[in-house]
PAPA-967359 format. One record per residue (C-alpha): residue in one letter; x, y, z; chain. Coordinates in Angstrom, 1 decimal, always signed. Layout:
% residues N
R   res        x        y        z   chain
R     A        X        Y        Z       A
...
END
This chain:
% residues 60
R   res        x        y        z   chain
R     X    -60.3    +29.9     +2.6       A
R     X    -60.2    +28.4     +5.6       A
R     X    -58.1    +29.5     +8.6       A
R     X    -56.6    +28.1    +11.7       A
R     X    -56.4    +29.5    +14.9       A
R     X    -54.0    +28.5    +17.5       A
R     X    -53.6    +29.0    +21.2       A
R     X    -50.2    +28.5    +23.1       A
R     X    -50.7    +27.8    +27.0       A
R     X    -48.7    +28.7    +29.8       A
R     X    -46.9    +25.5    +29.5       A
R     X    -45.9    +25.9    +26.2       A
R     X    -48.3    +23.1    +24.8       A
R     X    -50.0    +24.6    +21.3       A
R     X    -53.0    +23.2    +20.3       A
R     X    -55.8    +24.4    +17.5       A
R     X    -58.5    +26.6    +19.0       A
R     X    -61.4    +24.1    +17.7       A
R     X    -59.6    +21.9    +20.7       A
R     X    -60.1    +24.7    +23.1       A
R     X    -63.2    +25.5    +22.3       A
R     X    -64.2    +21.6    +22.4       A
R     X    -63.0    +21.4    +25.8       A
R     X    -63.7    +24.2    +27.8       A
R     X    -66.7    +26.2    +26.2       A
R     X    -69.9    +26.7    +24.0       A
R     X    -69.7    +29.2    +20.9       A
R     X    -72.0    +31.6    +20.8       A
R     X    -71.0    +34.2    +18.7       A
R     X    -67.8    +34.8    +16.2       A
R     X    -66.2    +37.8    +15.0       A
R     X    -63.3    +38.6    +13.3       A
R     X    -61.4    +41.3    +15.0       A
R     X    -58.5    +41.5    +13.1       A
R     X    -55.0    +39.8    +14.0       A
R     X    -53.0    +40.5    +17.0       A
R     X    -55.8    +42.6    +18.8       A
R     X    -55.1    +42.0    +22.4       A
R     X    -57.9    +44.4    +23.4       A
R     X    -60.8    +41.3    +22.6       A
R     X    -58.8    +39.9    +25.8       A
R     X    -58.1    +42.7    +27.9       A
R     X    -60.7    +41.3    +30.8       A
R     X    -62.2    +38.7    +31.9       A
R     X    -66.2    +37.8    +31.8       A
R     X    -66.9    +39.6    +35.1       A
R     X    -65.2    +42.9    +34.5       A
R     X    -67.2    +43.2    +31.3       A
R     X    -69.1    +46.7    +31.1       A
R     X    -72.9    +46.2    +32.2       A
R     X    -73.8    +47.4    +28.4       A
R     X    -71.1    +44.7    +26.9       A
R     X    -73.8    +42.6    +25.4       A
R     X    -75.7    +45.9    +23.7       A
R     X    -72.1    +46.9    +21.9       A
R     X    -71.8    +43.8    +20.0       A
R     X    -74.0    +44.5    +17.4       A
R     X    -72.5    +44.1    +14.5       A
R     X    -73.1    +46.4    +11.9       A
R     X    -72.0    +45.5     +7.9       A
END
């Protein structure tokens, strides 16, 4: 099943996220975190705990 994510900007315009992600940035990891979950946005890169990249081990 395939979903589509979509991001609204400040100026209303809504495009898919593939276009975001197109334009402005490489993937390098994907995870679900589950629908309306502000927290996965709750800083930006440089206010990221120095142990950020250790907690995002995934586990199954």
């Amino acid at each position: 099943m395939a979903r589509a994510l979509y991001y609204c900007s400040p100026g209303g315009r809504q495009c898919s996220l593939t276009e975001l992600i197109d334009e402005y940035t490489t993937i390098t990891f994907v995870r679900d975190c589950g629908a309306n979950n502000d927290s996965i946005i709750a800083c930006s890169a440089g206010e990221r705990p120095d142990n950020f990249s250790a907690n995002l081990n995934e586990t199954r």
